[in-house]
N, C-alpha and C positions, 0 to 999 in steps of 0.2 A: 518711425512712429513715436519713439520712446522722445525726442526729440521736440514733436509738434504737443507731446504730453506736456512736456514739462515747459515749454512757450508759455500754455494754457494756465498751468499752475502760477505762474508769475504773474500774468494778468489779474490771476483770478486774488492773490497774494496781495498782487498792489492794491486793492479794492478792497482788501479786508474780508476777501472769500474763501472760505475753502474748496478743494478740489474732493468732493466726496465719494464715495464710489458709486454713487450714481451717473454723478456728473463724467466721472471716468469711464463709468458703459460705454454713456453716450457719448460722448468722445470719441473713448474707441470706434464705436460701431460709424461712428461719422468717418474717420482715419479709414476704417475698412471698406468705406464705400464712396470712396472719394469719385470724383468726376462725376457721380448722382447726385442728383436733386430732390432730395430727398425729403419731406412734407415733415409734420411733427407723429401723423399719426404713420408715418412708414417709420420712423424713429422708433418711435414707439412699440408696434412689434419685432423690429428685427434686438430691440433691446428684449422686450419678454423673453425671449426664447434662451437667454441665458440667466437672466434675473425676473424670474415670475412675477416677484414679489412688487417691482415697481409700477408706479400708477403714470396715468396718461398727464395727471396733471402734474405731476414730477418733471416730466419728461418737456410741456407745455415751460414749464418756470425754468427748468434749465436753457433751454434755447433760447427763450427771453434773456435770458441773463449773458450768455454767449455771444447773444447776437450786439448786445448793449457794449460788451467787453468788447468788441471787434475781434474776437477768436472767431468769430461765427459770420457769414454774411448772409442777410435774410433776404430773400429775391422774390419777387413777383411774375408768374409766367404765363398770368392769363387766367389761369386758369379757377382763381380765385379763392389759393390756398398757399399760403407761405409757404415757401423752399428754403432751405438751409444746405449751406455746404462753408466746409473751413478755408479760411484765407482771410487774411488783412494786409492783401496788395495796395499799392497806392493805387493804380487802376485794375479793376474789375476786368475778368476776359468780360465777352459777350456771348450773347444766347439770339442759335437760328431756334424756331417752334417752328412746327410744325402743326401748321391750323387743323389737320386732316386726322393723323395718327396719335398726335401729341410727342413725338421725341423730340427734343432738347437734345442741340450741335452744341458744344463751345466753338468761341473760336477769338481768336487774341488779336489779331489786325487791329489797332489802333493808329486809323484815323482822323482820327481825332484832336491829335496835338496841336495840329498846326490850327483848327479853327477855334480852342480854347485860347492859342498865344492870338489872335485876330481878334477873340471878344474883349480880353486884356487890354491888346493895343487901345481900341476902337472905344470900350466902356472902362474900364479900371474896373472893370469885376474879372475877378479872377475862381476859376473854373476849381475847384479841388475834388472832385469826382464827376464819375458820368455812367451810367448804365445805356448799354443797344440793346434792344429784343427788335428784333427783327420775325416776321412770321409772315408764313408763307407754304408751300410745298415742299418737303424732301423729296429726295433723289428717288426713294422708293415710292412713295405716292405720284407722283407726275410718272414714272415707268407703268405704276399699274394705268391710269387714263390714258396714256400711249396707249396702250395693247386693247384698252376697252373702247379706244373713239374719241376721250371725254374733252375737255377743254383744258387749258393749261398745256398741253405739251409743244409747246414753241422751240 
């Protein structure tokens, strides 16, 4: 953790930022909940709970700021509320949804390679990111329409 801190601080260094301790909650609190998806207002309480003292829109300006710096990556999942979670991989995993319960799979299968080197070839645009959301049913909800009759269980 002490590690992905001190990444952040550099970024934040190179830009003429500082790392305040605000910005270090949330940090933290992002470090501690990593592989969630986590919204600015889920940020936002599970930061209260150790720092009363800060506001929602602290916590708003910091994730902007994070997500701009690429310590942060801002994601969309439908649902029509920005997620955050830390990384500035060259490629992003991907996200199963789940239209029905709402969990969010990761999953890293990258696919993909071969048909950004084919757009390449094909147009000379060349591909520097790519997000999948894929949505659909989890494993759990197509089990419960199994046992209830429903449609979907093929």
């Amino acid at each position: 953790m002490r590690d992905d801190l001190e990444a952040a601080r550099r970024k934040l260094t190179e830009r003429d930022h500082r790392l305040t301790p605000q910005r270090q909650a949330i940090l933290e609190t992002l470090l501690s909940h990593s592989g969630e998806h986590l919204s600015a207002e889920d940020v936002y309480a599970l930061v209260k709970k150790n720092h009363p003292d800060i506001g929602l829109a602290t916590v708003y300006r910091t994730l902007d700021l994070l997500a701009g710096l690429d310590v942060l990556q801002r994601i969309d999942l439908g649902d029509g509320r920005a997620r955050y979670e830390l990384g500035d991989e060259e490629h992003y995993h991907h996200h199963l949804i789940c239209v029905r319960c709402g969990k969010v799979t990761e999953f890293d299968i990258d696919l993909l390679e071969s048909l950004e080197a084919l757009v390449f070839k094909r147009t000379g645009f060349e591909v520097v990111d790519h997000q999948v959301k894929l949505f659909g049913l989890c494993r759990e909800c197509r089990a419960g329409e199994q046992r209830t009759g429903g449609a979907g269980g093929d």
